[in-house]
C-alpha positions in Angstrom: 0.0 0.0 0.0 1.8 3.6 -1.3 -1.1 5.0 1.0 0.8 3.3 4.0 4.2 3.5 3.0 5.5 7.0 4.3 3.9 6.0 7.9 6.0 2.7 7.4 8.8 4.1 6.3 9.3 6.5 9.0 8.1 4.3 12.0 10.9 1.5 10.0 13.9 4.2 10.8 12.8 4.6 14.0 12.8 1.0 14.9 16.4 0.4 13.4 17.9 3.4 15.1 16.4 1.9 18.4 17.5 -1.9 16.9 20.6 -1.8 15.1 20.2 -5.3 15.0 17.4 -4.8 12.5 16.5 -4.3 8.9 13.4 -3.2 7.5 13.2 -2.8 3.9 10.0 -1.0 2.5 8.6 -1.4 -0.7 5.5 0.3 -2.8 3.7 -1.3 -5.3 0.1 -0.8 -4.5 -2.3 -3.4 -1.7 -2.9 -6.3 -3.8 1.0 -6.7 -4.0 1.0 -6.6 -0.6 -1.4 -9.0 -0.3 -0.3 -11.4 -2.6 3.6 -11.3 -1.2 2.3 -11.7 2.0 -0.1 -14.8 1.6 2.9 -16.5 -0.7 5.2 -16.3 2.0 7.6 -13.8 0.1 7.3 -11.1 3.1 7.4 -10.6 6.4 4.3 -7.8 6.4 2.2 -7.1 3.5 0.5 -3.4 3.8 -3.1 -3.0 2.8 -5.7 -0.4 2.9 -7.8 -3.4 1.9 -9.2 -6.2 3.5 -7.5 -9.6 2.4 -10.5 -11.3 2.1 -11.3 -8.6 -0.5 -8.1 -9.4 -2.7 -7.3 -12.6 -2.5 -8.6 -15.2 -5.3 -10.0 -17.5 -2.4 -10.6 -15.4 0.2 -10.4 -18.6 3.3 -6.6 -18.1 2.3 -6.9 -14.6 5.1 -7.1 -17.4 7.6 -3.8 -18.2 7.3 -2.5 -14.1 7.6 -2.9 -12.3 11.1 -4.8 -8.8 10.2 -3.1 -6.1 12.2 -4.9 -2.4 11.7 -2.5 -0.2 12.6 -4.1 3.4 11.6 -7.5 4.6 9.7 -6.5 6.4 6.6 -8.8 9.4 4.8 -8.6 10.0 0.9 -9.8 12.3 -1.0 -9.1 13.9 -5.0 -6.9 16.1 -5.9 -6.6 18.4 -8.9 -4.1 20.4 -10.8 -4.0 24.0 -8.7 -5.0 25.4 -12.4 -8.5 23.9 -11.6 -10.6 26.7 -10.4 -13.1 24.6 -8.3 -12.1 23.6 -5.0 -15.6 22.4 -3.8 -17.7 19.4 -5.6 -20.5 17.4 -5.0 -20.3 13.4 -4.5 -22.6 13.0 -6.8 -20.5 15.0 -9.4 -17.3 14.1 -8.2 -19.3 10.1 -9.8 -20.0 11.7 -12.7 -16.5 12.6 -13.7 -14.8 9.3 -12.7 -17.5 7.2 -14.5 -17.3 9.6 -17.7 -20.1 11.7 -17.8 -18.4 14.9 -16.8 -15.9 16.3 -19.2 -15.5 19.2 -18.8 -15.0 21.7 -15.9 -17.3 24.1 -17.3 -19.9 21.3 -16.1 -19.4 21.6 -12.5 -18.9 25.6 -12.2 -15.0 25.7 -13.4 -13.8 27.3 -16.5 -14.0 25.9 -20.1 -11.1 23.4 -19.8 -11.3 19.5 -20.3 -11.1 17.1 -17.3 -8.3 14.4 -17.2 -9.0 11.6 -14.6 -6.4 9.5 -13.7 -6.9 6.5 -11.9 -4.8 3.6 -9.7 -4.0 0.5 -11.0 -6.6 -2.2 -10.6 -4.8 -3.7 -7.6 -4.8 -0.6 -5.7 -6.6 -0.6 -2.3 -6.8 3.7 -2.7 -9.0 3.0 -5.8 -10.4 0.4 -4.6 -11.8 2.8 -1.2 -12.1 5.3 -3.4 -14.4 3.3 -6.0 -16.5 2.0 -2.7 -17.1 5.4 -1.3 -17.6 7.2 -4.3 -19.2 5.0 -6.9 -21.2 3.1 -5.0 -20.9 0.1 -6.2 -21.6 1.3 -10.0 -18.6 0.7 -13.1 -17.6 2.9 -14.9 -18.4 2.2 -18.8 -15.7 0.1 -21.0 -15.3 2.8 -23.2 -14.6 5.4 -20.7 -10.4 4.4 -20.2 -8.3 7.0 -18.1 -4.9 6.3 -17.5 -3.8 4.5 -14.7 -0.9 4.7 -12.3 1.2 2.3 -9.9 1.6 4.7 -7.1 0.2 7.6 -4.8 3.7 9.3 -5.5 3.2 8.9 -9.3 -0.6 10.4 -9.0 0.9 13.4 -7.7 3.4 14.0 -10.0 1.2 13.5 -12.2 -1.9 15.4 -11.4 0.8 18.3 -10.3 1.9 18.5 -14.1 -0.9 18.1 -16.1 -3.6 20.9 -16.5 -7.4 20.2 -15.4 -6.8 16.6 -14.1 -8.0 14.9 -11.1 -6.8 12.5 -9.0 -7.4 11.1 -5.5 -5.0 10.7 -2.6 -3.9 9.4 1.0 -4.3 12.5 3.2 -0.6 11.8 3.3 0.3 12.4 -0.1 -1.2 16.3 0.2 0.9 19.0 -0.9 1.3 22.4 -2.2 1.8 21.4 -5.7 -2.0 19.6 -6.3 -5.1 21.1 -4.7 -7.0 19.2 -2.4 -11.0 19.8 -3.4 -13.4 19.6 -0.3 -16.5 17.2 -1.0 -20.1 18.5 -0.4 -18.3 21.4 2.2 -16.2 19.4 4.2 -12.9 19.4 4.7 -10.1 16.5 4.0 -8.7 16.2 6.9 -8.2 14.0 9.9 -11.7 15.3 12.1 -13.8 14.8 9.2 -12.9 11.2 8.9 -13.1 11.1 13.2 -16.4 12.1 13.0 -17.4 10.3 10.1 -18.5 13.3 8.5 -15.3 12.6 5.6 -16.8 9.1 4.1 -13.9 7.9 1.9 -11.5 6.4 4.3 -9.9 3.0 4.8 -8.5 1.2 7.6 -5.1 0.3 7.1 -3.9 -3.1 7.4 0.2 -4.6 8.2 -0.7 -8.4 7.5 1.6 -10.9 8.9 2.0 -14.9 8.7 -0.2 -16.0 11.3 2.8 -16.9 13.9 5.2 -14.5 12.5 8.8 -14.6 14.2 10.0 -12.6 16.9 11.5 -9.4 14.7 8.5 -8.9 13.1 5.9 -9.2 15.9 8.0 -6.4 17.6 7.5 -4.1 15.1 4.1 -4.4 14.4 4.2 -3.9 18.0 6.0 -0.8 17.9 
C-alpha cells in the first residue's frame, strides 16, 4: 500500500535506530502486492488499505495471515491547482470518474477538459475510493483513463498536467496539487473522526499467522 508506506517508512527508521540489530526494507507497489507477497510467504508484512478477504482469489486463504490495523487512513481527490473549483458534490465528483463529466465548465470551473487519472486495478486507494464514491456502479468500457502504480506517481502526475483529477492518501497532500473539499467538508483528519469525511480505509500490516519474533515487535512498535 503507497497510502501506508510513508507511515511505514518512518516508524521502519525509527525502529532500526532503536535496533541496530534490524532491517526493515520497504517497498510500494500498490495493496494487492502486498497481499499477494504476504499470503505466498515472500514477506514478512504485507501493507493494505484493503481487507485480504477482498483481494485474494480464495478469500479462506486470510485465515492463514494475522490482520493487524495499525491506523485509519482518509482520501480524498486532488486536482491540478490550475483547476478553479475547489468544492464538488459526490454526486458530481461520480460523474466525472465514470465519464459523464468532461468538462469543468460542467461543474462551475472554466471551459477546460477534465483528465481523470486512476490507480491501478490492484490498488486498495482506488479500490476505497471506488466504494465510497461510486457506490458500487462501473464505470463504462469505453470510458479508459490512465492509470498509475503509485500515490507518488498520481501526484506527479496530477501536479503536471492541466485540469486533471486524482485522488489521494491525506498523506500524499501537498502544495503542488489542490486538495478539493467534497459537499463542504474538509479532507482532513476530524472529518474522517467524526465520520463526516466518508472515503477512508482502515489500514492493514498483515503478517503470517505466527510471524517470528523481529516482526511481531515491530508491528508492535
Amino acid at each position: 500500500s503507497t497510502a501506508l508506506q510513508p507511515l511505514v517508512e518512518a516508524a521502519a527508521e525509527q525502529f532500526m535506530a532503536e535496533n541496530p540489530g534490524v532491517q526493515i526494507t520497504v517497498q510500494g507497489g500498490g495493496s494487492g502486492q502486498g497481499i499477494t507477497q504476504i499470503s505466498q510467504g515472500a514477506v514478512q508484512i504485507g501493507n493494505s488499505d484493503v481487507f485480504a478477504e477482498e483481494k485474494l482469489s480464495d478469500p479462506s486463504d486470510a485465515s492463514k495471515l494475522s490482520d493487524n490495523q495499525v491506523c485509519v487512513v482518509g482520501m480524498g481527490p486532488v486536482v491540478n491547482p490550475d483547476v478553479n473549483v475547489s468544492d464538488i458534490t459526490l454526486a458530481n465528483l461520480k460523474k466525472i470518474f465514470t465519464g459523464q463529466v468532461t468538462n469543468w465548465n460542467e461543474v462551475g470551473g472554466n471551459d477546460e477538459t477534465i483528465t481523470v487519472i486512476n490507480r491501478a486495478s490492484g490498488s486498495g486507494t482506488r479500490a476505497t475510493f471506488e466504494s465510497a464514491v461510486l457506490g458500487g456502479d462501473k464505470a463504462p468500457d469505453s470510458f479508459k483513463p490512465q492509470e498509475q502504480d503509485s500515490s507518488g506517481t498520481v501526484s506527479k502526475m496530477v501536479a503536471e498536467t492541466p485540469g486533471a483529477i486524482s485522488y489521494l492518501a491525506f498523506s500524499y497532500f501537498d502544495s503542488d496539487v489542490k486538495a478539493l473539499t467534497v459537499d463542504g467538508v474538509k479532507p482532513e483528519t476530524t472529518s474522517v473522526e467524526n465520520n463526516s469525511w466518508t472515503i477512508w480505509a482502515y489500514e492493514h500490516m498483515y503478517t503470517a499467522a505466527s510471524p517470528d519474533v523481529t516482526t511481531q515487535a515491530f508491528i508492535d512498535y
